[in-house]
N, C-alpha and C positions, 0 to 999 in steps of 0.2 A: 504494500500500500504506500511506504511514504519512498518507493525508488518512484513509482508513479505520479506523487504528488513533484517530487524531484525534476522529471523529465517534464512534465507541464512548466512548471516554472523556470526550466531553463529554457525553455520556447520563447516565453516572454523576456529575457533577458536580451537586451540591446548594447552592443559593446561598440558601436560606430562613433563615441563620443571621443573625447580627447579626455587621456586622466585628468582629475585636478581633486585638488584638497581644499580644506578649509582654508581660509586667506587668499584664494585665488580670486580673480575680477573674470569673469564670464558673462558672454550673452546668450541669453539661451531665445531659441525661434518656437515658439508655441504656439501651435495651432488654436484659432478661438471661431466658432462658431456662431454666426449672426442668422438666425433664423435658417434658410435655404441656405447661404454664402457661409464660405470658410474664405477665412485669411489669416497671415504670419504674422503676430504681433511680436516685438523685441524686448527680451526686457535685460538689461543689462545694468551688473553690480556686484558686490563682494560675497564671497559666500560663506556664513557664520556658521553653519553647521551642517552635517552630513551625519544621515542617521539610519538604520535599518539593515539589511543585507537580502542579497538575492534581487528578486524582484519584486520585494516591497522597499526598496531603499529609496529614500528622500534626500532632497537637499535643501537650504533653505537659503534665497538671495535678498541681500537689502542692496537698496539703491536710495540715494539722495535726490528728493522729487523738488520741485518749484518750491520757493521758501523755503528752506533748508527742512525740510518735512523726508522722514525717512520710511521708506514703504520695503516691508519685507513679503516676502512668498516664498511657500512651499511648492516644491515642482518634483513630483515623481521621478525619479532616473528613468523607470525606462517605459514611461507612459508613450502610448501611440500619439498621445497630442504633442511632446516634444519634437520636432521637428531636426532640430540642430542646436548641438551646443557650441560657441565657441570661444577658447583659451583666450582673453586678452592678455593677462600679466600675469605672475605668480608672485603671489606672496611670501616672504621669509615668517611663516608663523611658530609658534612654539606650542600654541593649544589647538586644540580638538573644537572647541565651539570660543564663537567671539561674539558672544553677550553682550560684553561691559562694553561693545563701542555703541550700544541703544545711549549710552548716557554721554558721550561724546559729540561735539564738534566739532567743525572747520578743520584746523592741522590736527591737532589731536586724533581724531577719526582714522586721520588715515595708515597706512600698513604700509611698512616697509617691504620694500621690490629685493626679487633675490638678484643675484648677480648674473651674469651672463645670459638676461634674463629672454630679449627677445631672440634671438635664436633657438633657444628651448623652444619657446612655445610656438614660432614656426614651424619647427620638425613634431612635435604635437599636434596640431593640426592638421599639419601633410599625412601623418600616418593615420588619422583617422580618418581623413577624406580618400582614402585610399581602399581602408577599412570600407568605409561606404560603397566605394563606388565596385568593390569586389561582390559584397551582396548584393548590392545590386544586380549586377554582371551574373551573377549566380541566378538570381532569384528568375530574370530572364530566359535563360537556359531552360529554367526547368518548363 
């Protein structure tokens, strides 16, 4: 029963993303449904925590809205409505969840960039868009 439960849930598991961790700045492409019409909304910002495993795994992104107003969301890892995630920076973080910047602002807030940092996350990206375009390519075929 649960090799069954096992092999369902790795069905659902989507690996087309670029790694990242907590303290990384990502924009993730999430599908949003307006009645009949579907379109790609962006939402892009740091991400304080990552939670779950398998294919119930969460992430959760804040972003700094109009008036220094800070809006966070929970976004599924491997929901069919994610469309695409993408690496902008990496963070040099030390923790697991980043709470205490709710109580921060301006310079304060923000997270220090690790070193040698955009060339990482281009080849991050290339290998996931690679990753994609392989399933893809697969999924075709069949």
């Amino acid at each position: 029963m649960m090799d069954k439960l096992k092999l369902a849930e790795q069905t659902l598991i989507n690996d087309e993303y670029p790694e990242f961790k907590t303290g990384d700045t990502v924009v993730v492409h999430y599908r949003v449904r307006e009645g009949d019409k579907e379109r790609i909304q962006k939402f892009e910002g740091l991400v304080i925590s990552r939670r779950g495993t398998g294919a119930n795994q969460t992430f959760m992104v804040r972003k700094i809205s109009a008036g220094n107003i800070g809006v966070e969301r929970i976004f599924p890892l491997h929901s069919p409505f994610v469309a695409k995630i993408e690496l902008k920076r990496q963070g040099d973080i030390k923790r697991s969840k980043l709470y205490y910047l709710r109580e921060r602002q301006g310079k304060s807030a923000r997270v220090k960039e690790k070193d040698q940092n955009q060339d990482n996350v281009r080849e991050l990206n290339r290998k996931a868009e690679e990753k994609a375009a392989a399933k893809q390519k697969a999924d075709e075929e069949e």
